[in-house]
VMD Tcl script that builds the backbone (N, CA, C; Angstrom):
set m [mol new atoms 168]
animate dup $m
set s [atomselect $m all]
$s set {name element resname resid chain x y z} {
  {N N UNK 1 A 211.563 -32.529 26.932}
  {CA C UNK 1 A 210.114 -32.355 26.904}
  {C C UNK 1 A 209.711 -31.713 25.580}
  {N N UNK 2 A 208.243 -32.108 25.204}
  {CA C UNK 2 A 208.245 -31.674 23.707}
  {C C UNK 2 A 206.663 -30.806 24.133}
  {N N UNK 3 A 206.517 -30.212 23.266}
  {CA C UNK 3 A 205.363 -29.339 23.106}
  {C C UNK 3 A 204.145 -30.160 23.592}
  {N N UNK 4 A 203.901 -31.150 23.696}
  {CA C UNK 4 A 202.595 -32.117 23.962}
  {C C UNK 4 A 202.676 -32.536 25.050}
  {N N UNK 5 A 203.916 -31.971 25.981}
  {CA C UNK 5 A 204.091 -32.404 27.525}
  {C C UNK 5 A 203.554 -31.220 27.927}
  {N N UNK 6 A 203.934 -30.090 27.376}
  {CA C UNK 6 A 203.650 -28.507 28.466}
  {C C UNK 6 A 201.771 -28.590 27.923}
  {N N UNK 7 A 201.628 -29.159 26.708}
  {CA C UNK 7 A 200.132 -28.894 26.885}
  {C C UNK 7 A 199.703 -29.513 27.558}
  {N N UNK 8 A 199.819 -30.912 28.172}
  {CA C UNK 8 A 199.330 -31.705 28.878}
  {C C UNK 8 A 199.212 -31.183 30.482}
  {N N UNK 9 A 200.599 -30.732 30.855}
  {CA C UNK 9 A 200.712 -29.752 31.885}
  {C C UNK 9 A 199.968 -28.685 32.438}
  {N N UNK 10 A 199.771 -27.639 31.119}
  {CA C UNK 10 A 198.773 -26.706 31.104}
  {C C UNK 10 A 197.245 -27.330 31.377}
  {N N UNK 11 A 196.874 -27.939 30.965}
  {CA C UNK 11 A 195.599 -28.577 30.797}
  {C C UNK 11 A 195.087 -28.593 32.254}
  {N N UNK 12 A 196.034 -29.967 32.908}
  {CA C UNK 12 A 195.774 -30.150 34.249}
  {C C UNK 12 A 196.001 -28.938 35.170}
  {N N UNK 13 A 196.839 -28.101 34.960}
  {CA C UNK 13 A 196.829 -26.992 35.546}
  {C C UNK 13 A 196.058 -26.177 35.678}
  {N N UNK 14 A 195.017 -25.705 34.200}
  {CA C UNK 14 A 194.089 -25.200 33.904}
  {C C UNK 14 A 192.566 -25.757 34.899}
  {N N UNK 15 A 192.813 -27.084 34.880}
  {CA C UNK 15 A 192.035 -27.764 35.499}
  {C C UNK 15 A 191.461 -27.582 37.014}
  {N N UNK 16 A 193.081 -28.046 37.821}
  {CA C UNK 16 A 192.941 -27.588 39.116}
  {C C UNK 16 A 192.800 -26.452 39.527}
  {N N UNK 17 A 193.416 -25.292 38.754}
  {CA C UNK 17 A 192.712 -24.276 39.284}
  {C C UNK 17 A 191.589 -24.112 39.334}
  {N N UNK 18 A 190.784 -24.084 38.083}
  {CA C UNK 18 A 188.919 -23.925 38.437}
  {C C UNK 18 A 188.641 -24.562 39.224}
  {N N UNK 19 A 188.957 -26.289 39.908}
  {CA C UNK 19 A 188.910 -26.781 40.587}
  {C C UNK 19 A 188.223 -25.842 42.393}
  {N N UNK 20 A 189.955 -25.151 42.111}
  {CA C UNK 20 A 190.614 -24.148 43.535}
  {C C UNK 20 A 189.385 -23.554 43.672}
  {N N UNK 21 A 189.185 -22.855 42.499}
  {CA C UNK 21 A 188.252 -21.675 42.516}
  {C C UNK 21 A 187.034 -21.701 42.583}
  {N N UNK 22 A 186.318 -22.730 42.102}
  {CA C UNK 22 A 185.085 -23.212 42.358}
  {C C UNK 22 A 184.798 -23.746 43.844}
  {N N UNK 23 A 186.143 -24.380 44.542}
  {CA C UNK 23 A 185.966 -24.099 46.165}
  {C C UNK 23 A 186.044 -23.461 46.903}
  {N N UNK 24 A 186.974 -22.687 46.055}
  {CA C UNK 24 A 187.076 -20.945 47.392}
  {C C UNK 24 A 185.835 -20.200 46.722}
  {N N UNK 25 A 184.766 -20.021 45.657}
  {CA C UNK 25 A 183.401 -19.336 45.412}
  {C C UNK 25 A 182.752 -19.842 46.528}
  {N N UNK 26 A 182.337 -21.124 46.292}
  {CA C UNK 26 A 181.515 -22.131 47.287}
  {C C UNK 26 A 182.140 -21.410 49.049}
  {N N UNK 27 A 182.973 -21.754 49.172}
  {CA C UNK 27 A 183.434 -21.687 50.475}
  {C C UNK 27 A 183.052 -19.988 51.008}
  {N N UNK 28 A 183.224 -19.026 50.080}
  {CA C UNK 28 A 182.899 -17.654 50.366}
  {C C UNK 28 A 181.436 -17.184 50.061}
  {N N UNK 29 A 180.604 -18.190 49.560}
  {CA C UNK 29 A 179.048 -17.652 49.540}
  {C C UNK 29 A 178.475 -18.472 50.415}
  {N N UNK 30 A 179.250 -19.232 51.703}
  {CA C UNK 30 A 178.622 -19.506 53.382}
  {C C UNK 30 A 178.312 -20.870 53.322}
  {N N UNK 31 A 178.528 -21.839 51.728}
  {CA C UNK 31 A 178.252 -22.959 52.427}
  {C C UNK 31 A 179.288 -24.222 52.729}
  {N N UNK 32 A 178.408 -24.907 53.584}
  {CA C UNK 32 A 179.412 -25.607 55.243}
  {C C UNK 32 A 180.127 -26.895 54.002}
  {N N UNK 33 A 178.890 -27.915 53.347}
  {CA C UNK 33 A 179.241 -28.577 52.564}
  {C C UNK 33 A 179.218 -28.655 51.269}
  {N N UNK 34 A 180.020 -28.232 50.517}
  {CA C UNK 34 A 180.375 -28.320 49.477}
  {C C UNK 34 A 180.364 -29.703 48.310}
  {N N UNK 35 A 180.180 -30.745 49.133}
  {CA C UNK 35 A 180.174 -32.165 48.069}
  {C C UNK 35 A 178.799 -32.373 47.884}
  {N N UNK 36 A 177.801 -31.579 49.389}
  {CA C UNK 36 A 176.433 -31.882 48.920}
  {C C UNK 36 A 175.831 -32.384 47.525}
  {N N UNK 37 A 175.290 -32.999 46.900}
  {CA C UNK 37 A 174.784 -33.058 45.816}
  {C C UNK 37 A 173.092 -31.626 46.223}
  {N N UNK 38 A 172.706 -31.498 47.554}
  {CA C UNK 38 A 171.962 -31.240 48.000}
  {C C UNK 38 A 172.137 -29.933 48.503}
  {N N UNK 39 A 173.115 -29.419 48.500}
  {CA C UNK 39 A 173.675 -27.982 48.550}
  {C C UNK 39 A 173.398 -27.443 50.186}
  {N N UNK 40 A 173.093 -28.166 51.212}
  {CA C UNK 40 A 172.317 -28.426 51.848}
  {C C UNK 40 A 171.050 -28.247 52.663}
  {N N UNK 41 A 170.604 -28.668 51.612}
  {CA C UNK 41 A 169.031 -28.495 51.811}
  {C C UNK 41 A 168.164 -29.229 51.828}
  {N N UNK 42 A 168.618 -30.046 52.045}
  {CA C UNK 42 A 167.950 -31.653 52.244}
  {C C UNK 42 A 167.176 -31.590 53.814}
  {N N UNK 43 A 166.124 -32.445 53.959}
  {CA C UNK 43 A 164.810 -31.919 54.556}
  {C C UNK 43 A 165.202 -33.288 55.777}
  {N N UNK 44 A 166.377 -33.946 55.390}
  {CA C UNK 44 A 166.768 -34.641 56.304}
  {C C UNK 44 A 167.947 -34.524 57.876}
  {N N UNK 45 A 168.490 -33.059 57.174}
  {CA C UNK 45 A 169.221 -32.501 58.687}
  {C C UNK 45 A 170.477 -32.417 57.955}
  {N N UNK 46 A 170.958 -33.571 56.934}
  {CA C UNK 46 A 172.262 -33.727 56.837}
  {C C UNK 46 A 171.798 -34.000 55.013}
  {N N UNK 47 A 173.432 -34.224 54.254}
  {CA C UNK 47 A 173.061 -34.700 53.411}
  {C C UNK 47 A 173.240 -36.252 53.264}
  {N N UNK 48 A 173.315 -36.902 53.989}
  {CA C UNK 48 A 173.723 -38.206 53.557}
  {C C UNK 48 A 174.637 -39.054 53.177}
  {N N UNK 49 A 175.467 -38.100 52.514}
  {CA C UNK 49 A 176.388 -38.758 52.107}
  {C C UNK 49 A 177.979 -38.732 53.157}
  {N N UNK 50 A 177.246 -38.677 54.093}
  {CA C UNK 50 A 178.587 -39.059 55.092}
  {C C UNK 50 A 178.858 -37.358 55.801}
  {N N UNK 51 A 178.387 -36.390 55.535}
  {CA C UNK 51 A 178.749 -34.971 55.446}
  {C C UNK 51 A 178.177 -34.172 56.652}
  {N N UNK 52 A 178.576 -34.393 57.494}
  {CA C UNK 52 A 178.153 -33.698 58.900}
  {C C UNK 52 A 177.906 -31.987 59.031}
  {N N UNK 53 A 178.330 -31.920 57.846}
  {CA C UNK 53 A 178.635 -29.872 57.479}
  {C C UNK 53 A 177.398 -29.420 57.757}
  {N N UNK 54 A 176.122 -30.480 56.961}
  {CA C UNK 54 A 174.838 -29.621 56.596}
  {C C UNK 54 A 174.193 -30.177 57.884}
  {N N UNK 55 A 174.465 -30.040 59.280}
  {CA C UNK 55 A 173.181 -30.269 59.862}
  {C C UNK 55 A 172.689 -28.847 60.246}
  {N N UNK 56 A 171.237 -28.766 60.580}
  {CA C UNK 56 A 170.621 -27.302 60.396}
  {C C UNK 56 A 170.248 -27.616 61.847}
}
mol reanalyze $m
mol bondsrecalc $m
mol representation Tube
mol addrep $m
């Protein structure tokens, strides 16, 4: 392995973590769906996109 593999490595690594972490924030400030584009607050019950999390 050469130096341009571990950066490549790092990168994606770097990646998924914020990934992690941006779902465990989300997940610990109470909300149900997270893919919402609509955070859910959509005036329709749900968001639409298939996501049963946001019904109110």
């Amino acid at each position: 392995m050469n130096w341009v593999d571990f950066v490549i490595i790092a990168l994606v690594a770097v990646i998924a973590g914020l990934a992690i972490f941006a779902i465990h924030k989300s997940k610990k400030s109470g909300k149900k769906c997270i893919g919402c584009p609509d955070s859910c607050a959509c005036s329709a019950g749900n968001c639409g996109g298939g996501c049963t999390g946001c019904k109110k």
